[in-house]
C-alpha positions as CSV (number, residue, x, y, z in Angstrom):
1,X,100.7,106.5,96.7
2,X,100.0,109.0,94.3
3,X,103.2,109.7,92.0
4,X,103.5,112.8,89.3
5,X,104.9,112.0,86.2
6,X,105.7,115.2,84.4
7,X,107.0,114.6,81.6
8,X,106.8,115.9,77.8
9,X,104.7,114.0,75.2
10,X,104.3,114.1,71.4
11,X,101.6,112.2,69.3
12,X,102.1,111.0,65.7
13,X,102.0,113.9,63.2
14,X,101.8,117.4,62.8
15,X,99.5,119.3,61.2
16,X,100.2,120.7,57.5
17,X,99.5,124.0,58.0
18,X,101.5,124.3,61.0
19,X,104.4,122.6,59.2
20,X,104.2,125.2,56.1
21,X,103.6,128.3,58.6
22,X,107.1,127.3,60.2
23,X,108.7,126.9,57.0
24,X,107.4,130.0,55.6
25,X,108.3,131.6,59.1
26,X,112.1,130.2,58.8
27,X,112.5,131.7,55.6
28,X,111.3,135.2,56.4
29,X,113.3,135.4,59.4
30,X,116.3,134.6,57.7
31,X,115.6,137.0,55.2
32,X,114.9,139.7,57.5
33,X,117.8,138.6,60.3
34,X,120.3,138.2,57.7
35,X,121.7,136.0,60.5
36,X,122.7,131.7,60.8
37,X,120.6,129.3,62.2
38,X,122.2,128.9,65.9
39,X,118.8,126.5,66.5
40,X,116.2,124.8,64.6
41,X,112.8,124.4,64.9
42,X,111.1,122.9,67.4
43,X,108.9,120.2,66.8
44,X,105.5,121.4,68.4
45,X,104.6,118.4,70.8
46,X,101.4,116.6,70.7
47,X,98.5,118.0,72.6
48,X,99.8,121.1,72.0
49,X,97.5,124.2,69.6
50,X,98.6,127.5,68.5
51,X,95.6,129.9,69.3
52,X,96.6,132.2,67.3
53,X,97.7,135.1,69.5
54,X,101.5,136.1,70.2
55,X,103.3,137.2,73.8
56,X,102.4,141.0,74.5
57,X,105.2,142.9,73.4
58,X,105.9,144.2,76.7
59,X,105.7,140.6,78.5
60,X,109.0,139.9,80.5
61,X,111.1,136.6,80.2
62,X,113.2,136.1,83.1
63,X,115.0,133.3,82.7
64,X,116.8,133.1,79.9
65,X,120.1,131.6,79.5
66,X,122.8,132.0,76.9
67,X,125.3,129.0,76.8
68,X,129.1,130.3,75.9
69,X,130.9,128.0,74.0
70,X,133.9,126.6,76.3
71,X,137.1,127.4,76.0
72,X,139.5,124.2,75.9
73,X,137.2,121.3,75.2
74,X,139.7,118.8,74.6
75,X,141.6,119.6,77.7
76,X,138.5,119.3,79.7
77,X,138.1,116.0,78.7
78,X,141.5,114.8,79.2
79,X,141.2,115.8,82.7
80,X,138.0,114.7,83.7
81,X,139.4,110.8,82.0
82,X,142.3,111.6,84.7
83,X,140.2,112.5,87.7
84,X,138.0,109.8,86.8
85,X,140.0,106.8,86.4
86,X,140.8,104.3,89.6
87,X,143.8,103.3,87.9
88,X,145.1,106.8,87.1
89,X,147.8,108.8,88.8
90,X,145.6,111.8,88.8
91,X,142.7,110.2,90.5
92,X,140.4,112.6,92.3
93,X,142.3,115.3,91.8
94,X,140.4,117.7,91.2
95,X,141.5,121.5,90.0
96,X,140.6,124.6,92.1
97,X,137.2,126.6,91.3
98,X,139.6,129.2,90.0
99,X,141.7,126.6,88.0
100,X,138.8,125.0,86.0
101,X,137.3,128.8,85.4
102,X,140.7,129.5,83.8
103,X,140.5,126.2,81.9
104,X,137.0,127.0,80.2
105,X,136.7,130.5,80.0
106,X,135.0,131.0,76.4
107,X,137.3,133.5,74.3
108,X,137.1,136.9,75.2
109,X,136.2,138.0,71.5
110,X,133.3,135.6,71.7
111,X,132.2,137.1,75.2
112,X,132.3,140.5,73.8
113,X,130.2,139.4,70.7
114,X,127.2,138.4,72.8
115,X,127.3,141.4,75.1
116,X,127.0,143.4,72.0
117,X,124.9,142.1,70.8
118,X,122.8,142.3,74.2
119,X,123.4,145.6,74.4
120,X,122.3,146.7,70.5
121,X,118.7,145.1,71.6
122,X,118.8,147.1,75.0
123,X,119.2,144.1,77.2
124,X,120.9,143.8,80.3
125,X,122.7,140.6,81.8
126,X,121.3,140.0,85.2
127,X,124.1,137.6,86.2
128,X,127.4,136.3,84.4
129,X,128.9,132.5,85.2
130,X,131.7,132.9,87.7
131,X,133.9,131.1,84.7
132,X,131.8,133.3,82.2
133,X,130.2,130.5,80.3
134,X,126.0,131.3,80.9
135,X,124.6,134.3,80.7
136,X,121.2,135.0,82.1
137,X,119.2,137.6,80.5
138,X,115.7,139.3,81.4
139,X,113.8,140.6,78.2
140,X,111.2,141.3,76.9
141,X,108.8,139.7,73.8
142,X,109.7,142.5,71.5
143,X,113.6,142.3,72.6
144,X,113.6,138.7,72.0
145,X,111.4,138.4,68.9
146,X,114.7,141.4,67.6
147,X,117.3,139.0,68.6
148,X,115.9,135.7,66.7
149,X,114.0,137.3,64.5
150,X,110.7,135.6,64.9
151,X,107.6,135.3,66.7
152,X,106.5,134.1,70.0
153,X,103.0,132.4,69.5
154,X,100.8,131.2,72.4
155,X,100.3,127.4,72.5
156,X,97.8,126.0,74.8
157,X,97.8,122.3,76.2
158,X,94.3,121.1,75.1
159,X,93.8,118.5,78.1
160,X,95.3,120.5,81.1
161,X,94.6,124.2,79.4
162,X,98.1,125.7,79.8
163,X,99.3,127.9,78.1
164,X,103.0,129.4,77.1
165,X,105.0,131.5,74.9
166,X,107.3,129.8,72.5
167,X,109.6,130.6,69.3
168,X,109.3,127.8,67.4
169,X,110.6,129.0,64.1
170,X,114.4,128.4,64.8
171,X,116.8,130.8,66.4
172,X,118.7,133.3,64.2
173,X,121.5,135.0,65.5
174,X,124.5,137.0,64.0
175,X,127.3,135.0,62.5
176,X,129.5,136.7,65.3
177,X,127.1,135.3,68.0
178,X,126.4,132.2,66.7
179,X,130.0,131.0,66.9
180,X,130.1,132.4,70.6
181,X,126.9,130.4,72.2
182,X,126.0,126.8,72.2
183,X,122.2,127.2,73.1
184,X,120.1,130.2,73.7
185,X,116.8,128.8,76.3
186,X,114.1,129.8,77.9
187,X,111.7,130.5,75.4
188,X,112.3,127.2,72.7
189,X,111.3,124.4,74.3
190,X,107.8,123.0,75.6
191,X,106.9,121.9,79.3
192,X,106.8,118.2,80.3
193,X,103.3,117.2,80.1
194,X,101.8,113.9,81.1
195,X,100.4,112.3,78.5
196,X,97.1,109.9,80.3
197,X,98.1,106.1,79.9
198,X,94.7,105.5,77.6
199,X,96.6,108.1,75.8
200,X,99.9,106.3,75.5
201,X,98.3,102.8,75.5
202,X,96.3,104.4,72.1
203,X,99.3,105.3,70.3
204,X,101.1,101.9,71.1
205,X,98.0,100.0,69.5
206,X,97.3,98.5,72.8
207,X,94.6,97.9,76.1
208,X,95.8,100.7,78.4
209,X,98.0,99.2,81.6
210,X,97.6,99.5,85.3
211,X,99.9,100.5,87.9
212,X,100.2,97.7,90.4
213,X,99.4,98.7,94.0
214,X,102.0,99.1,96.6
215,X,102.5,98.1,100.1
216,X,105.0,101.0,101.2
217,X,107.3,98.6,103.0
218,X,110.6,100.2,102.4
219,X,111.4,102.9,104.6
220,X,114.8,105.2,105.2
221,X,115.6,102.6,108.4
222,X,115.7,99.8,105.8
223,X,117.2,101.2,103.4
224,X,119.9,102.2,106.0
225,X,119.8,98.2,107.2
226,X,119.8,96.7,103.3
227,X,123.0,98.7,102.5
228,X,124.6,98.9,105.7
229,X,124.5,102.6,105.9
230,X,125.2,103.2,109.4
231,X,126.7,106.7,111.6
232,X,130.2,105.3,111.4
233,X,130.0,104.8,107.2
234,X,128.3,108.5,106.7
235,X,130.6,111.1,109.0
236,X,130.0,114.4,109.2
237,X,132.4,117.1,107.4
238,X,132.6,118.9,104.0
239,X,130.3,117.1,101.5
240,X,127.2,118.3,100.5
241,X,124.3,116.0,99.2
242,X,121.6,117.7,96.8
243,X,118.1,116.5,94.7
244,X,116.7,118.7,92.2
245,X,113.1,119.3,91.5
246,X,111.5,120.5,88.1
247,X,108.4,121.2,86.7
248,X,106.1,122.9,90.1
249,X,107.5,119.9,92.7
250,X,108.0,121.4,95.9
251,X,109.5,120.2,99.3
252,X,107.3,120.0,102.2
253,X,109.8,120.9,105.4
254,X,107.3,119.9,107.9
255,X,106.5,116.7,106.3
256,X,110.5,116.3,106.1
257,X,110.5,117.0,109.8
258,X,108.2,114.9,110.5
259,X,110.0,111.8,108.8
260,X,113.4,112.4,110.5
261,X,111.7,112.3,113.5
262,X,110.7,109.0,113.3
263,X,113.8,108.0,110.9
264,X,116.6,109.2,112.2
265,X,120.1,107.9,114.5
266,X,121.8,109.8,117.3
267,X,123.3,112.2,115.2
268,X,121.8,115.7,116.9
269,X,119.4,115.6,114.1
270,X,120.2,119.6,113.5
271,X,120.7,118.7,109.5
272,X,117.8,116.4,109.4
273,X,116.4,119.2,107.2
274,X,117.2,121.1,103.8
275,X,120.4,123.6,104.4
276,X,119.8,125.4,101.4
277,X,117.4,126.1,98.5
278,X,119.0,127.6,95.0
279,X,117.0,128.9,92.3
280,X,113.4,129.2,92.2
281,X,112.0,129.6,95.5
282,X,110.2,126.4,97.1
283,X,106.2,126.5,97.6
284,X,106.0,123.8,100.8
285,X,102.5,123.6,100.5
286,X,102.2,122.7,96.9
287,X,104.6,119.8,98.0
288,X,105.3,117.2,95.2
289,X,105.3,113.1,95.9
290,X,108.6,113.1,93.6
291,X,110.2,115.9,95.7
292,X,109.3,114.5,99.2
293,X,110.3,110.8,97.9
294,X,113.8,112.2,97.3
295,X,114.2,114.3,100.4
296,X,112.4,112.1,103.1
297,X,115.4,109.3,102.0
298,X,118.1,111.4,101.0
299,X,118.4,113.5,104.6
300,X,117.6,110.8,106.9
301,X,119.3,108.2,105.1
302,X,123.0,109.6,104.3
303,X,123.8,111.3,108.2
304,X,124.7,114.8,109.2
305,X,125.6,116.1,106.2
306,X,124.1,119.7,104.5
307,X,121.3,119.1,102.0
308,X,120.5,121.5,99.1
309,X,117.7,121.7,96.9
310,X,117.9,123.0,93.3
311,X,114.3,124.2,92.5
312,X,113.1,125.2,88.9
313,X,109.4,126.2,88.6
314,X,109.3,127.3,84.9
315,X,108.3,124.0,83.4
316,X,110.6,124.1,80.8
317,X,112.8,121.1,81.5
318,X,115.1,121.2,78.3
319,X,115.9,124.9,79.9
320,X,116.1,124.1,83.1
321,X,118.5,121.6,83.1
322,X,120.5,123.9,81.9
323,X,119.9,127.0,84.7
324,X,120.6,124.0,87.0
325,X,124.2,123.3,85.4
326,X,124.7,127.1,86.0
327,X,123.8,127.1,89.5
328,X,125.8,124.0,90.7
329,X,129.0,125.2,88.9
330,X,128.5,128.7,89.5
331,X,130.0,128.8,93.6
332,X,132.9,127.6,94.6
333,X,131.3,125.7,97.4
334,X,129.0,123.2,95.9
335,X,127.3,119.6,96.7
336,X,129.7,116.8,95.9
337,X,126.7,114.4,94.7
338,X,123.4,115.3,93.3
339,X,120.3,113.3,92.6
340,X,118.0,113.6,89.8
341,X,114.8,111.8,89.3
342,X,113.2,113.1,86.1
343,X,113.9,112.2,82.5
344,X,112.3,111.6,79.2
345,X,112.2,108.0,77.4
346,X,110.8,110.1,74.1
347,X,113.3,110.7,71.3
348,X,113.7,114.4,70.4
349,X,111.5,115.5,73.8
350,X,114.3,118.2,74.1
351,X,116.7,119.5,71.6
352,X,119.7,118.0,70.3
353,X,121.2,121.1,71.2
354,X,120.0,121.4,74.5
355,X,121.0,117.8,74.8
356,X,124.5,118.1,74.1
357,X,125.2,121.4,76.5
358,X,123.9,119.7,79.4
359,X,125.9,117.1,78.7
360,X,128.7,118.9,78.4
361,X,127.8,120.7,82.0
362,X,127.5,117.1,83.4
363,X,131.5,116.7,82.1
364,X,132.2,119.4,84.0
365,X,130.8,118.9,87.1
366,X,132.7,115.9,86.7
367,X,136.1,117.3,86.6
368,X,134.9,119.4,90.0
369,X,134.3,116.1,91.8
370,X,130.9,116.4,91.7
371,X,128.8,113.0,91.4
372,X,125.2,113.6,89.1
373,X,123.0,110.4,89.8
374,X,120.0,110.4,87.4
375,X,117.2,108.3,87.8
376,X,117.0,105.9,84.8
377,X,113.2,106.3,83.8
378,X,110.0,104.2,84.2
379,X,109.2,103.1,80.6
380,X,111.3,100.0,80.5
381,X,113.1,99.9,77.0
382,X,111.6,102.8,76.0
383,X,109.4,101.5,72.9
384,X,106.1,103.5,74.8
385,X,106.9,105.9,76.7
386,X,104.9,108.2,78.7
387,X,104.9,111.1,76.2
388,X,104.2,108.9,73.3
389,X,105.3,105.4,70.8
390,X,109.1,105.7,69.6
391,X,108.1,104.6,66.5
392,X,110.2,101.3,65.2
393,X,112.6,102.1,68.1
394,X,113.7,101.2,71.7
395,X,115.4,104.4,73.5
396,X,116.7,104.7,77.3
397,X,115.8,108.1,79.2
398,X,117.8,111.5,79.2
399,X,119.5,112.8,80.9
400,X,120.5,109.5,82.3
401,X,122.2,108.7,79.1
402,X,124.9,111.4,79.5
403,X,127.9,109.7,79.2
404,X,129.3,111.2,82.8
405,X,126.3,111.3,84.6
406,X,125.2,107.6,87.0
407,X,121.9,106.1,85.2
408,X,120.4,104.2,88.2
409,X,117.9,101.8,87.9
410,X,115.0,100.1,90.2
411,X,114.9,96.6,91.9
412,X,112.7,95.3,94.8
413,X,112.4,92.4,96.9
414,X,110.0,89.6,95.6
415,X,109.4,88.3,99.4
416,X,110.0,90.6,102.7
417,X,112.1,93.3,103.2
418,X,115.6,91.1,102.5
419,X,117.1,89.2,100.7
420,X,118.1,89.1,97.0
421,X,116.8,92.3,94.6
422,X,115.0,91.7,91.7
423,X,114.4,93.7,88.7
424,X,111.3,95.7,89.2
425,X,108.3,94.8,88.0
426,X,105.6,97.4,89.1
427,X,106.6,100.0,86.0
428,X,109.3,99.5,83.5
429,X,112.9,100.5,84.9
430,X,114.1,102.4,82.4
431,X,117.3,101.7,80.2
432,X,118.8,100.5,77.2
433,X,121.2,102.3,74.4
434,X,120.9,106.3,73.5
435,X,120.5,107.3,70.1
436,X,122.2,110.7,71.2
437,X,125.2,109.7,73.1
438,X,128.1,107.4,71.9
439,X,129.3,104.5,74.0
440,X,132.1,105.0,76.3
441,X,135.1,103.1,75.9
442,X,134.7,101.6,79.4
443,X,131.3,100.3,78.3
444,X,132.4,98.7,75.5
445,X,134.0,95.2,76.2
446,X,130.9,94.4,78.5
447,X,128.2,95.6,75.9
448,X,129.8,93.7,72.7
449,X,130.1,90.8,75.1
450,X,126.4,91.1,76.1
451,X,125.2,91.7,72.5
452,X,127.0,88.6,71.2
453,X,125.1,86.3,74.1
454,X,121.8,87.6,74.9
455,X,119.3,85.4,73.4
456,X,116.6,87.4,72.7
457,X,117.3,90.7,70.8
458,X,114.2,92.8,70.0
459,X,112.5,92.9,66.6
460,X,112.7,96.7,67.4
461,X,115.8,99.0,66.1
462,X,118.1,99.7,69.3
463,X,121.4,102.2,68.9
464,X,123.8,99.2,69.3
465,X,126.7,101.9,69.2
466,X,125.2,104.3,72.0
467,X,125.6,104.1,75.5
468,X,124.4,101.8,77.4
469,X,122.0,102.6,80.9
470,X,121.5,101.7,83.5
471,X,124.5,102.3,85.7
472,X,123.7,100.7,88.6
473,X,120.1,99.9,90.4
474,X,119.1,99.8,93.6
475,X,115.9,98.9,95.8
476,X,113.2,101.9,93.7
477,X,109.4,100.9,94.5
478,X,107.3,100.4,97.4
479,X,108.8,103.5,99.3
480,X,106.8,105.1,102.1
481,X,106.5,108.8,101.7
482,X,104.9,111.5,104.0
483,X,102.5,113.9,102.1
């Protein structure tokens, strides 16, 4: 099998000159902006070179999103503890679409901030948030260079040769607007490289690894026999199951076709396919191993249920997460559990404040009964990680860390296709503590009572505090997939 692993990467350092042109850059554009920092700047990731040109002033961005601050945080989180708790008299009961809109509706003086100050840079809102917390906006360089008062400078990957647009300076807003938005994205952050494991294996100060081979033994019939998933346990009816795919992976349909062909039970087989894409529109034959890996077991697997795919092309995963909260929340109809198999086990691959919104967006998918399942990464504890060394650290992969999201790890079967699961051993189930999210009080008997027995505790600083992944884990290597 041949898998993709797209994800960001950073290397030790950044050059000097770089680091004084963004802090010479910072402090022109808040002298000329006479704004507040909303963000900061980003960190240029290794493998990454400015060339020295900018975007044409005239070049379009399509997708970019303005995060509302919520109305009612506090409330939000009372609820979702109530909804969320076995023992609760509120369990799963969930508010109406219209309910939680009315719950975290930002303010309308902060609404009317950002739309002025939309409108004083002649740009347009192409869609609003049913509950009026995102914005997307289509604008162009000049527009956006206006609003946040610096450039956008073309970078170029030096090993794969792409290239992007990027303000990396710090956003500057008015003081108005700053105290209206959370994040501002789609022009901030960098794409989710792979970094080459001689790479990685360099920076860790070691002999570069090899992935071990696999026998493709697990297929959606035994998966369906290990966990006893059978027609009775998945009826048909109102819930709808969804993946999302980032950074150019793409569902094949036929190859999909093909597999419930062979995989499926008597159920009519007419939703042995994707229902519905949302976002970005799927390329089928540019199909992606993660993509089809998700979709060949999530369909035939789980019964006569509708399948939706959340597609984001733009390979700006920090962002995209964030379009992706918008377009789960934003229809009243909407999956009830949603799979996610990408992540990052490098500190700082996207921005804290990037980091906290989406976490904030898992929340409240939470309180609208919807179930986000998040893969919880391949690089073990977290020391090496495919983008780069953690230096001194350990760190678990985000987004699995969000507090309200399920981290899910990987086991396998050491003999057969039965029997006991063991932790994998092929690559490095990912989990651990976060450094960026704190512990939730149901974690925290089991952890302390963990930390005061295990053993062994790495040499290697760990965020004893932060919260603990993964979840749960279940059967995660030696799949068979159609390509």
């Amino acid at each position: 099998l041949q898998f993709l692993y797209l994800i960001g990467l950073r290397r030790k350092g950044t050059a000097l000159a770089t680091m004084m042109r963004s802090l010479l850059m910072l402090a022109l554009c808040a002298a000329a902006h006479g704004a507040v920092g909303l963000h900061g700047p980003t960190a240029v990731p290794a493998g990454w070179r400015a060339t020295g040109g900018r975007a044409a002033p005239d070049a379009v961005f399509h997708n970019v999103m303005l995060g509302l601050k919520r109305g009612n945080g506090a409330a939000l989180k009372e609820l979702v503890a109530e909804v969320s708790n076995p023992r609760g008299a509120k369990y799963l009961q969930y508010p109406s679409y219209e309910e939680m809109g009315a719950l975290v509706r930002p303010a309308a003086h902060h609404t009317a901030a950002v739309k002025g100050w939309l409108a004083a840079h002649g740009v347009a809102v192409v869609s609003e948030h049913p509950h009026g917390d995102y914005m997307k906006v289509s604008a162009t360089a000049a527009q956006l260079e206006a609003m946040v008062g610096c450039e956008l400078v073309e970078f170029e990957h030096t090993e794969s040769g792409k290239r992007v647009h990027r303000a990396v300076d710090g956003i500057r807003v008015p003081d108005d607007v700053a105290a209206a938005l959370d994040t501002v994205t789609g022009f901030t952050s960098f794409p989710l490289m792979s970094m080459s494991g001689g790479a990685v294996a360099a920076e860790a100060g070691a002999p570069p690894g090899e992935l071990g081979g696999y026998n493709c033994r697990v297929t959606p019939p035994v998966v369906r026999s290990t966990y006893n998933v059978t027609a009775s346990a998945a009826p048909s009816g109102k819930n709808i199951q969804a993946i999302a795919q980032f950074s150019g992976q793409y569902v094949n349909d036929g190859v999909l076709a093909a597999t419930c062909a062979t995989s499926v039970w008597e159920m009519g087989g007419e939703k042995c396919a994707v229902s519905k894409y949302v976002g970005d529109k799927n390329v089928p034959t540019e199909e992606g191993a993660e993509s089809m890996l998700d979709t060949e077991y999530i369909v035939p697997v789980s019964g006569d249920h509708e399948t939706w795919v959340y597609t984001y092309a733009s390979f700006d995963f920090c962002g995209d997460l964030q379009t992706f909260g918008s377009d789960v929340t934003g229809e009243s109809t909407h999956p009830t559990v949603i799979s996610i198999s990408y992540g990052s086990q490098y500190i700082g691959a996207c921005p804290s404040e990037s980091m906290a919104r989406f976490a904030a967006d898992v929340e409240k998918m939470a309180g609208m009964g919807i179930t986000v399942m998040i893969a919880s990464g391949d690089d073990g504890s977290g020391h090496v990680s495919r983008q780069g060394v953690n230096p001194g650290k350990l760190s678990p992969s985000y987004p699995a860390s969000i507090p309200h999201a399920i981290a899910v790890g990987s086991t396998y079967w050491a003999e057969g296709t039965s029997g006991a699961e063991e932790a994998t051993t092929s690559f490095g189930s990912g989990g651990g503590f976060s450094w960026d999210f704190d512990m939730p009080s149901y974690q925290t008997d089991a952890a302390q009572q963990y930390l005061r027995t295990v053993p062994d505790q790495p040499t290697l600083a760990f965020a004893k505090t932060g919260r603990g992944t993964p979840d749960v884990s279940a059967l995660g290597e030696s799949f068979l997939i159609g390509t």
